[in-house]
N, CA, C and O atoms as CSV, one atom per row, in Angstrom:
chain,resi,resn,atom,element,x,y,z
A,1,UNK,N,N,32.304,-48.267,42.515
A,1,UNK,CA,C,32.409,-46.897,42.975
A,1,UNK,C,C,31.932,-45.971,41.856
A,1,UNK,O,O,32.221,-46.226,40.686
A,2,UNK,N,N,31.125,-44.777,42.232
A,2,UNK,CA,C,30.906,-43.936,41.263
A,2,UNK,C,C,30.784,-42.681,42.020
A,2,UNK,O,O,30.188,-42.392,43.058
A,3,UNK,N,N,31.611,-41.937,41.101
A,3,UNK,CA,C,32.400,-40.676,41.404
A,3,UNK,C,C,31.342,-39.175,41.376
A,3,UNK,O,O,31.731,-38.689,40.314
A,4,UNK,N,N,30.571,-38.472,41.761
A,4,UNK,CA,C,29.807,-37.285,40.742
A,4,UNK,C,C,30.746,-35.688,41.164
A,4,UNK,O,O,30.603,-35.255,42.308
A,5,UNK,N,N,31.437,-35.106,40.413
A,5,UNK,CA,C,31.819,-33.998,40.716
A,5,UNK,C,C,30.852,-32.795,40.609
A,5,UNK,O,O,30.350,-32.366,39.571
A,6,UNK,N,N,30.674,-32.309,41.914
A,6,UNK,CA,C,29.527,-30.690,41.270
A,6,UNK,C,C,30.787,-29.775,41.024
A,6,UNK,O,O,31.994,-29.996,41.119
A,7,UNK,N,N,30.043,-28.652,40.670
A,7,UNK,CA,C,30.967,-27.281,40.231
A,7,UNK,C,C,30.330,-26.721,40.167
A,7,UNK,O,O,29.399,-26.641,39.366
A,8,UNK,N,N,30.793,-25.768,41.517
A,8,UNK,CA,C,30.361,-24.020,41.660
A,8,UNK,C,C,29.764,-23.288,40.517
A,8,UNK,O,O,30.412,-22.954,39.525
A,9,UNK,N,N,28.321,-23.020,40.721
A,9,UNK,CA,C,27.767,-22.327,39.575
A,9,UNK,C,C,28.274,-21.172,39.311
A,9,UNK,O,O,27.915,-20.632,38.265
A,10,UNK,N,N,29.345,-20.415,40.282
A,10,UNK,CA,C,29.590,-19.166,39.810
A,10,UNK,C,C,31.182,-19.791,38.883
A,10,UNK,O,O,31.762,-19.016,38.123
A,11,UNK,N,N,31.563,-20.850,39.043
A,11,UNK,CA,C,32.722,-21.540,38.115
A,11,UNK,C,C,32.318,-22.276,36.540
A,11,UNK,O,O,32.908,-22.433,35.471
A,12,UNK,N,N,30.759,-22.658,37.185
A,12,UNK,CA,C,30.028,-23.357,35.676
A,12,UNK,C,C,29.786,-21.680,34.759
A,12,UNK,O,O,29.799,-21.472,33.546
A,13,UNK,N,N,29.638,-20.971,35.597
A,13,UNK,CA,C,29.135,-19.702,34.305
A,13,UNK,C,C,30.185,-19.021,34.149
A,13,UNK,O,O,29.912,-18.067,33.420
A,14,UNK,N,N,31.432,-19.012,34.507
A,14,UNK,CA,C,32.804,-18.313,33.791
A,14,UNK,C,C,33.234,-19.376,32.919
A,14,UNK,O,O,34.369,-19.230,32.467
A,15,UNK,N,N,32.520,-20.551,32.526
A,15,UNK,CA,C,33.411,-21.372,31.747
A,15,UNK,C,C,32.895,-20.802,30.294
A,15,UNK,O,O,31.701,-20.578,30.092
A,16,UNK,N,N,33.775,-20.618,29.438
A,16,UNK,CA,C,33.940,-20.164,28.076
A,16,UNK,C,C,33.293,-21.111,27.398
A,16,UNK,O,O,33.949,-21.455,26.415
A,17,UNK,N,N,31.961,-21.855,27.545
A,17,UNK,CA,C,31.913,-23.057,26.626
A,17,UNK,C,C,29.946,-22.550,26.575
A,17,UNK,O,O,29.250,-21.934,27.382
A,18,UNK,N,N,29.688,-23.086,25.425
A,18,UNK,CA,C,27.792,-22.971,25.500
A,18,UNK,C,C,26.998,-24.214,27.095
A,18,UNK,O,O,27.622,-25.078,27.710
A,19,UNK,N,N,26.376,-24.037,27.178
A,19,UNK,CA,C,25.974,-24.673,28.458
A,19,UNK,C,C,25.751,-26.353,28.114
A,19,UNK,O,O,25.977,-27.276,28.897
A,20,UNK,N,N,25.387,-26.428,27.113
A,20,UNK,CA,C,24.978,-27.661,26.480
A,20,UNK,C,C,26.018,-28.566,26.001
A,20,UNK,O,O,25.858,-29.624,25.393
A,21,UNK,N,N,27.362,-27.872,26.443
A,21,UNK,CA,C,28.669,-28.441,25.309
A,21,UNK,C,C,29.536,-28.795,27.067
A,21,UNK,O,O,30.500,-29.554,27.162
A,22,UNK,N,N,29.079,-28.252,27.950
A,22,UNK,CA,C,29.930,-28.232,28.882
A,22,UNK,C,C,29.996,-29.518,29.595
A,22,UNK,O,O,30.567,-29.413,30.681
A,23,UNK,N,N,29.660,-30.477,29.360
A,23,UNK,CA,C,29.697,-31.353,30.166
A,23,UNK,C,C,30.803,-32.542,29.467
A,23,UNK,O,O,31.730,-33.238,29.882
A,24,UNK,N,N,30.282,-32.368,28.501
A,24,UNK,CA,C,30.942,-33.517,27.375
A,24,UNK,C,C,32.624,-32.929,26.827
A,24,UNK,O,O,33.461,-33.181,25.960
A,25,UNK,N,N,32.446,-32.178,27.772
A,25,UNK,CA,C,33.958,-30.700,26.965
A,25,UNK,C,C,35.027,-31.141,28.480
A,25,UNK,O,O,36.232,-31.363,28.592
A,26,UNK,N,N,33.835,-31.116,29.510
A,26,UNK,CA,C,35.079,-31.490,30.654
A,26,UNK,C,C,35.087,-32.525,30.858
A,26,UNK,O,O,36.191,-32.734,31.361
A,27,UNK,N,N,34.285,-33.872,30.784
A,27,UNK,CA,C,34.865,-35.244,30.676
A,27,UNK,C,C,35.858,-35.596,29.659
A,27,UNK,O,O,36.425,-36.665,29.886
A,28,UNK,N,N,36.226,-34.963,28.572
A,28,UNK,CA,C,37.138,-34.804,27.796
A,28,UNK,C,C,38.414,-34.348,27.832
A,28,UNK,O,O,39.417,-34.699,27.210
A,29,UNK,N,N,38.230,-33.522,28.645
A,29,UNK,CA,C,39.390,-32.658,29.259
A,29,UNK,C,C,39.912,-33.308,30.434
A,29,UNK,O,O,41.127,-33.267,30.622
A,30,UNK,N,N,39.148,-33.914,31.264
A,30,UNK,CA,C,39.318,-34.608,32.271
A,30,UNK,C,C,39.826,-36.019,31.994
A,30,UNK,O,O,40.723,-36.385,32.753
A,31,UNK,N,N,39.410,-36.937,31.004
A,31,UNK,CA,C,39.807,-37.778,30.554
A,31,UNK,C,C,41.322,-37.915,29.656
A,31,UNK,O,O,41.942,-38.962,29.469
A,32,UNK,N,N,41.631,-36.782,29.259
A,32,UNK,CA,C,42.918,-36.433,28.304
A,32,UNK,C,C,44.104,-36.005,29.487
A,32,UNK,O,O,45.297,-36.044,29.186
A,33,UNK,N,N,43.716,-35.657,30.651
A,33,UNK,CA,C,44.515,-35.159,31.502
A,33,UNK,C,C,44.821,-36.243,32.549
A,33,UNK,O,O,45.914,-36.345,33.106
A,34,UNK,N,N,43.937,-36.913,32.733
A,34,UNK,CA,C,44.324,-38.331,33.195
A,34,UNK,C,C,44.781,-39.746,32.606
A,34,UNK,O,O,44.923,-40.801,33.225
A,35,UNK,N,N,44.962,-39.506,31.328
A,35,UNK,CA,C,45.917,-40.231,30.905
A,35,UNK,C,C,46.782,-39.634,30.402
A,35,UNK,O,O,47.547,-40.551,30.103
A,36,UNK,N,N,47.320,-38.584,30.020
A,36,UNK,CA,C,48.442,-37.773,29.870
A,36,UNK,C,C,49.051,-38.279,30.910
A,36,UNK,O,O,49.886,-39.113,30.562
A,37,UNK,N,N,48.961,-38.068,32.458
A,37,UNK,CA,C,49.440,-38.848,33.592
A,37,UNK,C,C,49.242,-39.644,34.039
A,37,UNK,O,O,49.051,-39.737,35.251
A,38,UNK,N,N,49.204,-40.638,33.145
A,38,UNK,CA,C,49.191,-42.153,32.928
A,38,UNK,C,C,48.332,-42.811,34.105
A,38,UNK,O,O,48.607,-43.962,34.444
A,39,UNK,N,N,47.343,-42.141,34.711
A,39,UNK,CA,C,46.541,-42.515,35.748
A,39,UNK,C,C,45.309,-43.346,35.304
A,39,UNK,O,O,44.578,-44.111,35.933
A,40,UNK,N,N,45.326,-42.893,33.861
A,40,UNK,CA,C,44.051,-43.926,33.224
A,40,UNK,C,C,44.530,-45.069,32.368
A,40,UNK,O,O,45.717,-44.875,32.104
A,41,UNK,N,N,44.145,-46.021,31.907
A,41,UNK,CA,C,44.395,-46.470,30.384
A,41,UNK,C,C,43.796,-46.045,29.311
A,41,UNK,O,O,42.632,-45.704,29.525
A,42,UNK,N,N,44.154,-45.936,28.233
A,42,UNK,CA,C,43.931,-45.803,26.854
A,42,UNK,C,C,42.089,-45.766,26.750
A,42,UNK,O,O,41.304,-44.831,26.594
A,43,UNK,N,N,41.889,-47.280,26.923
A,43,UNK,CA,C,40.483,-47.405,26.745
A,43,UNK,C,C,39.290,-47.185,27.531
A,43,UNK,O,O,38.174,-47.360,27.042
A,44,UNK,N,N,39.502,-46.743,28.939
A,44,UNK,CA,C,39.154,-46.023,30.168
A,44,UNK,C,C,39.204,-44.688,29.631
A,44,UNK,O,O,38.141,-44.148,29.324
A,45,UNK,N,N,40.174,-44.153,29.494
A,45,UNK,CA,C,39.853,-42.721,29.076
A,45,UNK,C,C,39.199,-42.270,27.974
A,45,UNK,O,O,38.712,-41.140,27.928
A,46,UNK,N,N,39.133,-43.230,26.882
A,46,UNK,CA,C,38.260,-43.042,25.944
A,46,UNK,C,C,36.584,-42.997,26.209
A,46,UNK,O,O,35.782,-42.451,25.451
A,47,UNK,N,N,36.323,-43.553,27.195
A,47,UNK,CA,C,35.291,-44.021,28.189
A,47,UNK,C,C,34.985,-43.230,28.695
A,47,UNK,O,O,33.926,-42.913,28.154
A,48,UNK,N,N,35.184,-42.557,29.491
A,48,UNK,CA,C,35.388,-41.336,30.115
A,48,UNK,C,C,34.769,-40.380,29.156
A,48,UNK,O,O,33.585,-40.048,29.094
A,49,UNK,N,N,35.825,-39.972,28.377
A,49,UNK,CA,C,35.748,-38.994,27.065
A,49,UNK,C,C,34.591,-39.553,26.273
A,49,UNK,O,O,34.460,-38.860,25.264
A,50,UNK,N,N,33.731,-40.486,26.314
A,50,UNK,CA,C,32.481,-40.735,25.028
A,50,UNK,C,C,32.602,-40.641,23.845
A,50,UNK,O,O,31.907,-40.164,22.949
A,51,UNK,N,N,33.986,-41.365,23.918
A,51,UNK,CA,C,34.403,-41.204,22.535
A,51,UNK,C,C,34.624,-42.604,22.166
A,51,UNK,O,O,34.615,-43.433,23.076
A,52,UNK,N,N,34.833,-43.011,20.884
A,52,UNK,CA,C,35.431,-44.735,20.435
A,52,UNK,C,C,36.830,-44.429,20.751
A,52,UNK,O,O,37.267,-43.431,21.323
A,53,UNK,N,N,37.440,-45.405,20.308
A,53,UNK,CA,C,39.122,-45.332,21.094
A,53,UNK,C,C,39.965,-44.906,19.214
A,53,UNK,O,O,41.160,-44.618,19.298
A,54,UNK,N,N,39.530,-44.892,18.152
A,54,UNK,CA,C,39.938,-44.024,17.137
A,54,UNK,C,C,39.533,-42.828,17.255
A,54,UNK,O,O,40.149,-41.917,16.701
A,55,UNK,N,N,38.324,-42.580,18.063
A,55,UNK,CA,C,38.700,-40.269,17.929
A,55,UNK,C,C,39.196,-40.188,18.925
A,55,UNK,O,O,39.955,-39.222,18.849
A,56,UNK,N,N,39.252,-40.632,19.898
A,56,UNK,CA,C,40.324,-40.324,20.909
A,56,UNK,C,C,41.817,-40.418,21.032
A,56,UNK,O,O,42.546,-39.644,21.652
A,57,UNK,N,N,42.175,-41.524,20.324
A,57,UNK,CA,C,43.160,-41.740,19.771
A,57,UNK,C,C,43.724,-39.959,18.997
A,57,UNK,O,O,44.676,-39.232,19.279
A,58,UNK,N,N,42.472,-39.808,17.853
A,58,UNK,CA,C,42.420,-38.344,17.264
A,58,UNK,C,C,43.011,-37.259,18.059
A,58,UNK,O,O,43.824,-36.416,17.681
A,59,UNK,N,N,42.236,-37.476,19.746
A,59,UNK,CA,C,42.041,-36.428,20.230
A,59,UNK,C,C,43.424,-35.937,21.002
A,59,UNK,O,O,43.558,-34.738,21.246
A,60,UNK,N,N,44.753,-37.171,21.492
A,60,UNK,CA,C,45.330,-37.796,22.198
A,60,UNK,C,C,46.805,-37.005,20.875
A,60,UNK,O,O,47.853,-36.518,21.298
A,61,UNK,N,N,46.518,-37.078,19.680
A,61,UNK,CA,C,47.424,-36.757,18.871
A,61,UNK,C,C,47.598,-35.227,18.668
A,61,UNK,O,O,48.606,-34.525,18.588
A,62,UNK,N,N,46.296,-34.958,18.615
A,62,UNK,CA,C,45.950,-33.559,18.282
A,62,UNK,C,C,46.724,-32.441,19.439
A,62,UNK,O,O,47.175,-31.297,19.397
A,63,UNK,N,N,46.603,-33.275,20.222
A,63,UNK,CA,C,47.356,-32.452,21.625
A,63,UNK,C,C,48.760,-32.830,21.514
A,63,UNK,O,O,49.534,-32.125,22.163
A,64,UNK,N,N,49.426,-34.106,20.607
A,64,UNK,CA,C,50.907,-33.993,20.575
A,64,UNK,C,C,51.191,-34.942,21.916
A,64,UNK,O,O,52.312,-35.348,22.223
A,65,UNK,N,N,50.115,-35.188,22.570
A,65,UNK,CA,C,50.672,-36.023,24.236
A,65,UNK,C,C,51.102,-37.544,23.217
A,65,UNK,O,O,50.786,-37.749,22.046
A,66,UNK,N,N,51.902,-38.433,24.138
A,66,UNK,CA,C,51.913,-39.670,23.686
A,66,UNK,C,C,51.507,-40.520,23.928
A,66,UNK,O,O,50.877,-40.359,24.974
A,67,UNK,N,N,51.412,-42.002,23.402
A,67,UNK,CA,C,50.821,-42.931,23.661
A,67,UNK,C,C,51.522,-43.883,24.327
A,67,UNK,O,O,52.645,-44.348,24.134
A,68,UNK,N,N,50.596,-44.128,25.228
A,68,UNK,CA,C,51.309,-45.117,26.641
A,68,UNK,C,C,50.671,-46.555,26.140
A,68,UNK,O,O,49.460,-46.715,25.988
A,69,UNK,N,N,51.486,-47.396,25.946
A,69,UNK,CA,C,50.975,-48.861,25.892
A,69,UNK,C,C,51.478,-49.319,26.907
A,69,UNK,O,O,52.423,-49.030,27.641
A,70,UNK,N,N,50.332,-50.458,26.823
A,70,UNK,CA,C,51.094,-51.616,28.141
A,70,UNK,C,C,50.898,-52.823,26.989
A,70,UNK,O,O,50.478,-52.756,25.833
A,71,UNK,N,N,51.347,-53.876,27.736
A,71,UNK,CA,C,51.470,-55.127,27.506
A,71,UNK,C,C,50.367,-55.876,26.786
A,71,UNK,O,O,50.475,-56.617,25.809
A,72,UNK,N,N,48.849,-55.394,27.740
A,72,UNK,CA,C,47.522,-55.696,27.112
A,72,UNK,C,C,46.897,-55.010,26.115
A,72,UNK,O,O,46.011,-55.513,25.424
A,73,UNK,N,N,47.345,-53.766,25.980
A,73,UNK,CA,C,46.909,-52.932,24.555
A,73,UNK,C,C,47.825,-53.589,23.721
A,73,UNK,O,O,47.117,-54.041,22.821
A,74,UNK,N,N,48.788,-53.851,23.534
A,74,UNK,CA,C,49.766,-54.050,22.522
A,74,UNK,C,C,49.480,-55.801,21.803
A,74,UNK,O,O,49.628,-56.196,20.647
A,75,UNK,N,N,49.022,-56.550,23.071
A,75,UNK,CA,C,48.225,-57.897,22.503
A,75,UNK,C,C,47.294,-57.951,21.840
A,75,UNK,O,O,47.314,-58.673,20.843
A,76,UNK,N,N,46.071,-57.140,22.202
A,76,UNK,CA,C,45.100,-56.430,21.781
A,76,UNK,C,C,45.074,-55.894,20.039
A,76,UNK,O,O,44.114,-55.727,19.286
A,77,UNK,N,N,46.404,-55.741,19.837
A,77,UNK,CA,C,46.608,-54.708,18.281
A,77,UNK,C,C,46.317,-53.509,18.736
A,77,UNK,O,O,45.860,-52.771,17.863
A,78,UNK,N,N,46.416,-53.034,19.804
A,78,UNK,CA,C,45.618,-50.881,19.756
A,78,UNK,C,C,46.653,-50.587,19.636
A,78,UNK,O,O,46.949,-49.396,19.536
């Protein structure tokens, strides 16, 4: 399955971000908010976010949210 969200150009041009930053700013945002509510895993959302799973990790702290392990991250060492 693959997902594509559009967004209302009159919603893409109130967004506070340079045009070039906006894409990579809301898979980030989108990715941090879905595992905040534990709807993603760890390394999925890092995925998401285009990030390695240490800046996200970064990114995951920086916001103060916590870290959800399961069983297979924790075998893993993450």
């Amino acid at each position: 399955m693959r997902v594509h969200l559009d967004i209302a150009e009159s919603l893409a041009a109130s967004l506070r971000l340079p045009a070039a930053e906006a894409e990579a700013r809301l898979r980030r945002e989108l990715a941090l908010a879905l595992y905040g509510q534990q709807i993603l895993p760890f390394g999925k959302a890092s995925e998401l976010a285009g990030t390695t799973r240490f800046e996200f990790a970064g990114l995951v702290a920086s916001r103060s949210m916590p870290r959800h392990y399961t069983e297979e991250d924790l075998a893993r060492g993450q």
